[in-house]
C-alpha positions in Angstrom: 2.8 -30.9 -54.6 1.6 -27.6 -54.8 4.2 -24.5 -53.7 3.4 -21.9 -50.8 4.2 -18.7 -52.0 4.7 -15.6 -50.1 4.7 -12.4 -52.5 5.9 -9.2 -51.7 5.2 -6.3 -53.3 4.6 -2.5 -52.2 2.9 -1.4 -55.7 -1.1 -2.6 -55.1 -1.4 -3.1 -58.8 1.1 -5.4 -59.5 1.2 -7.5 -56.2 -2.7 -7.9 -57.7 -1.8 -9.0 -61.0 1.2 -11.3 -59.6 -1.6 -12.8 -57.3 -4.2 -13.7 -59.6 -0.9 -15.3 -62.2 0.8 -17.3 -60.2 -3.0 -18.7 -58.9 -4.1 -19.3 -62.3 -0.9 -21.6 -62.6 -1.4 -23.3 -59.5 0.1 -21.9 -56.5 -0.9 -21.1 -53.3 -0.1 -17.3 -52.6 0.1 -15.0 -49.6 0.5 -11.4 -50.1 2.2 -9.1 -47.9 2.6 -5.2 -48.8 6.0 -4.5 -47.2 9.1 -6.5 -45.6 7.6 -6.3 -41.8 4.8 -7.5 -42.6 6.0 -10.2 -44.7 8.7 -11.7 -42.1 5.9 -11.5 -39.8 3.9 -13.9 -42.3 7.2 -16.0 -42.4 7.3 -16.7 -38.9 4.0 -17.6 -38.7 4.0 -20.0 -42.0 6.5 -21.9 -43.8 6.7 -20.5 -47.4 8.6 -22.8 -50.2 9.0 -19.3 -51.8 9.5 -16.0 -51.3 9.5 -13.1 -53.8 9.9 -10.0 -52.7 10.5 -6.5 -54.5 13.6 -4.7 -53.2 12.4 -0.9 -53.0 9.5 -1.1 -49.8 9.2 1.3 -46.9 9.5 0.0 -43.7 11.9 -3.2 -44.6 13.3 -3.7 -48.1 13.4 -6.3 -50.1 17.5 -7.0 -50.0 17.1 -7.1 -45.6 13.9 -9.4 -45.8 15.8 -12.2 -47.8 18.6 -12.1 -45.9 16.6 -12.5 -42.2 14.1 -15.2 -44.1 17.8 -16.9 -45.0 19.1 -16.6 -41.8 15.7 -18.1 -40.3 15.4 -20.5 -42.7 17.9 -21.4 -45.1 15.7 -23.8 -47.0 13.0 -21.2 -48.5 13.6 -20.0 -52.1 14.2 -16.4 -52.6 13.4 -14.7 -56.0 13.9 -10.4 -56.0 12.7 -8.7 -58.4 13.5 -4.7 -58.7 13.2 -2.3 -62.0 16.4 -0.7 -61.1 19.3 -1.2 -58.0 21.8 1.2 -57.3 25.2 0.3 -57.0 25.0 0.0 -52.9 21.7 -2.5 -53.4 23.7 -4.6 -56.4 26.6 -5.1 -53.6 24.2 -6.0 -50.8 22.1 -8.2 -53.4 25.5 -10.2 -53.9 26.0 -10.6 -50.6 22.6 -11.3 -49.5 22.3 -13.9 -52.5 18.3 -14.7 -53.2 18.2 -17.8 -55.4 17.2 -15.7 -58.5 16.5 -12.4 -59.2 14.6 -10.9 -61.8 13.9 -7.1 -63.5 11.5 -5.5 -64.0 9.6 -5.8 -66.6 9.8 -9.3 -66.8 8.1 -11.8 -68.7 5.5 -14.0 -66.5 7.1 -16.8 -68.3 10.5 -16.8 -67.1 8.7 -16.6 -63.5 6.7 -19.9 -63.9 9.9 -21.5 -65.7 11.8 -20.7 -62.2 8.8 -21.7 -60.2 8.3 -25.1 -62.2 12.1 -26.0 -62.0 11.8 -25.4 -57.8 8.9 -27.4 -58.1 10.5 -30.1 -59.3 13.7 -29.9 -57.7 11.4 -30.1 -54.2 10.1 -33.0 -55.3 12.8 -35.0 -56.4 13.7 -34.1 -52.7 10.8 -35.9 -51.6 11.2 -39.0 -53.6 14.8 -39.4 -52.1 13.6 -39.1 -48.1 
């Protein structure tokens, strides 16, 4: 079972470099530059994954995970952020994405969480 991945990310280079990774490893990925743009995507497509930055113009990070949890409670959220302020880490712990991550991080520990969703989806699919 191969993931669909929506990544969102403001900063060209990295959104770049994230696409090309997580392609190399085997998963089908959607960029989006900003929140609006990405819940746009969402509504259109059903993602397994989302990971979304939190600093974006337009939407940020923290308000797209919670309307993609609202609209669908079933699609994994991963933010990542270099820094949050002390307003964004009490929204964050409201909000609750699945995991969060800061930059920089490791591509490692983003495949390990990717390969244990992957897995956990399809035990899933075994059991229906």
């Amino acid at each position: 079972m191969q993931l669909k991945i929506l990544v969102v990310e403001d900063d060209d280079s990295f959104r770049t470099v994230l696409h090309i990774f997580l392609q190399r490893v085997g998963f089908e990925v959607i960029l989006a530059e900003n929140g609006v743009e990405a819940f746009r995507l969402h509504q259109d497509n059903e993602f397994d994954i989302v990971i979304s930055d939190v600093k974006m113009d337009y939407m940020d990070g923290l308000s797209l995970i919670n309307k993609i949890k609202n609209r669908n409670p079933n699609t994994i959220t991963i933010l990542i952020s270099s820094y949050l302020s002390v307003e964004q880490e009490v929204k964050r712990k409201k909000v609750k994405p699945h995991y969060f991550l800061y930059k920089p991080f490791q591509f490692q520990q983003l495949v390990n969480i990717l390969e244990k969703v992957k897995a956990e989806k399809n035990e899933k699919q075994k059991l229906q």
